[in-house]
C-alpha positions as CSV (number, residue, x, y, z in Angstrom):
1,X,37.5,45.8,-32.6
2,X,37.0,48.9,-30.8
3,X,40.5,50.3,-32.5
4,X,38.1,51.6,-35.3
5,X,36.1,53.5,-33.2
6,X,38.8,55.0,-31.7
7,X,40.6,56.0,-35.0
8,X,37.5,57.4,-36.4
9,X,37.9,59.8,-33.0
10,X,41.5,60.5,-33.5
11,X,40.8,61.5,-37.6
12,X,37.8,63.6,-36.3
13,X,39.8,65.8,-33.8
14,X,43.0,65.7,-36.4
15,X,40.4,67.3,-38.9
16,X,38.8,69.8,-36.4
17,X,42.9,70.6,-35.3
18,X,44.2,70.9,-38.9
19,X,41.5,73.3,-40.0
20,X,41.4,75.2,-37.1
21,X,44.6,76.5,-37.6
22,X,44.2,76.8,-41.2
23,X,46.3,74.0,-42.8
24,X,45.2,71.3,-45.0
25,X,46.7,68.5,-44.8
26,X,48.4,67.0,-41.5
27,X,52.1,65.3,-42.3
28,X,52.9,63.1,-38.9
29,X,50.3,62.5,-36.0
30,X,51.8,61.3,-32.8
31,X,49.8,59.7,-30.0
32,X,50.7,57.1,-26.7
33,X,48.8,54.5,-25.7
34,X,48.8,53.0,-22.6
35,X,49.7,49.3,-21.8
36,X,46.7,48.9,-19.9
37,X,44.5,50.9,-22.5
38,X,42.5,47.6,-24.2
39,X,44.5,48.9,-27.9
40,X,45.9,46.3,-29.9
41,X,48.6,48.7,-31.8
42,X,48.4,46.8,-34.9
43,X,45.2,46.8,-35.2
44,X,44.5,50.7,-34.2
45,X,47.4,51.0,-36.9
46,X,45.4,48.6,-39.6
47,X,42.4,50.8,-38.9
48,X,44.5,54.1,-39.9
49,X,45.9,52.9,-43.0
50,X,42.2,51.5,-43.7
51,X,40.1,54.4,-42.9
52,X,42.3,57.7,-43.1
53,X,41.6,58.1,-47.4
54,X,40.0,61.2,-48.4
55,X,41.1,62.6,-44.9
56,X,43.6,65.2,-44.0
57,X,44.9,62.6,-42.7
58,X,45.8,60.5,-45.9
59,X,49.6,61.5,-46.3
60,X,50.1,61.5,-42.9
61,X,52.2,58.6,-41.1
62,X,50.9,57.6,-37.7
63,X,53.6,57.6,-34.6
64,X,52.4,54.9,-31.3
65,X,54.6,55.3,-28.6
66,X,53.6,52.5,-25.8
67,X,53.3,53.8,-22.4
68,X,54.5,51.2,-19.4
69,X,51.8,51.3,-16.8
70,X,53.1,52.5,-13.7
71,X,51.8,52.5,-10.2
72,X,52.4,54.8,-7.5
73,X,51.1,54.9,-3.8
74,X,47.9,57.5,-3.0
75,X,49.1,59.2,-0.2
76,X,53.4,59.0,0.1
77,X,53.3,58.8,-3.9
78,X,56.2,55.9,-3.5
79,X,56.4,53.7,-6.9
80,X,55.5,50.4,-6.8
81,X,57.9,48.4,-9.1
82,X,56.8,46.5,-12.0
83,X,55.4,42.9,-10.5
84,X,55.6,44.0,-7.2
85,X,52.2,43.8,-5.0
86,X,50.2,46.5,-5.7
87,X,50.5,47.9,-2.0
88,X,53.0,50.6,-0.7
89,X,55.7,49.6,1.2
90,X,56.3,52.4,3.3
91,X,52.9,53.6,4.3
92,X,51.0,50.0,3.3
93,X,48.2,51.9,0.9
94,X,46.6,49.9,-1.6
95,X,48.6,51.5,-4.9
96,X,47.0,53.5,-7.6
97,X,47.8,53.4,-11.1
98,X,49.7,56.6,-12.4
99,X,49.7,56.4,-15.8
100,X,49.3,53.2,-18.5
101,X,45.9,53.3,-19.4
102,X,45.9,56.0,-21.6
103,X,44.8,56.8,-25.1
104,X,46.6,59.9,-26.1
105,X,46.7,62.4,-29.3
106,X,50.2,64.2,-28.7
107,X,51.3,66.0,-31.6
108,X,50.1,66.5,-34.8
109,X,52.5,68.1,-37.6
110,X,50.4,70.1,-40.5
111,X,51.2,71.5,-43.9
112,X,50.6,74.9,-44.4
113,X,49.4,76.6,-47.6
């Protein structure tokens, strides 16, 4: 379960974030994870609530937005549509994935002193 891992990431760069710009406590973090990214979102969300106590994370409510993969050709940048072969069309290029496979930390909404 490699979701811990990455929660122990995401709490690391929250804390450096928060205390960087002189809050304590963050309120809402926001992040996207790709389709194709290997997260279970239940279990990265499991491993928040677990593992975020005694954090400045421990008040804070954790946002996943799920990003569709997409795929897109190299060269004439033509989408490929979901289920489609993974091959342009138009120029017959072998397509490329555009986004989908990401693990992202988007926002993170602080309390000030």
């Amino acid at each position: 379960m490699h979701e811990y891992s990455i929660v122990q990431a995401l709490l690391d760069k929250v804390d450096y974030e928060v205390r960087s710009h002189g809050a304590s406590r963050a309120s809402r973090v926001r992040v996207s994870i790709g389709e194709l990214a290997g997260v279970e979102i239940e279990l990265l969300k499991t491993a928040y609530d677990t593992i975020r106590h005694r954090t400045v994370c421990e008040d804070a409510e954790l946002d996943v937005t799920r990003v569709n993969a997409r795929w897109e050709c190299p060269q004439c940048r033509t989408a490929i549509a979901r289920g489609a072969a993974l091959r342009c069309a138009t120029c017959g290029q072998p397509a490329r994935l555009a986004s989908g496979d990401e693990i992202m930390l988007d926002q993170i909404e602080v309390e000030a002193a």
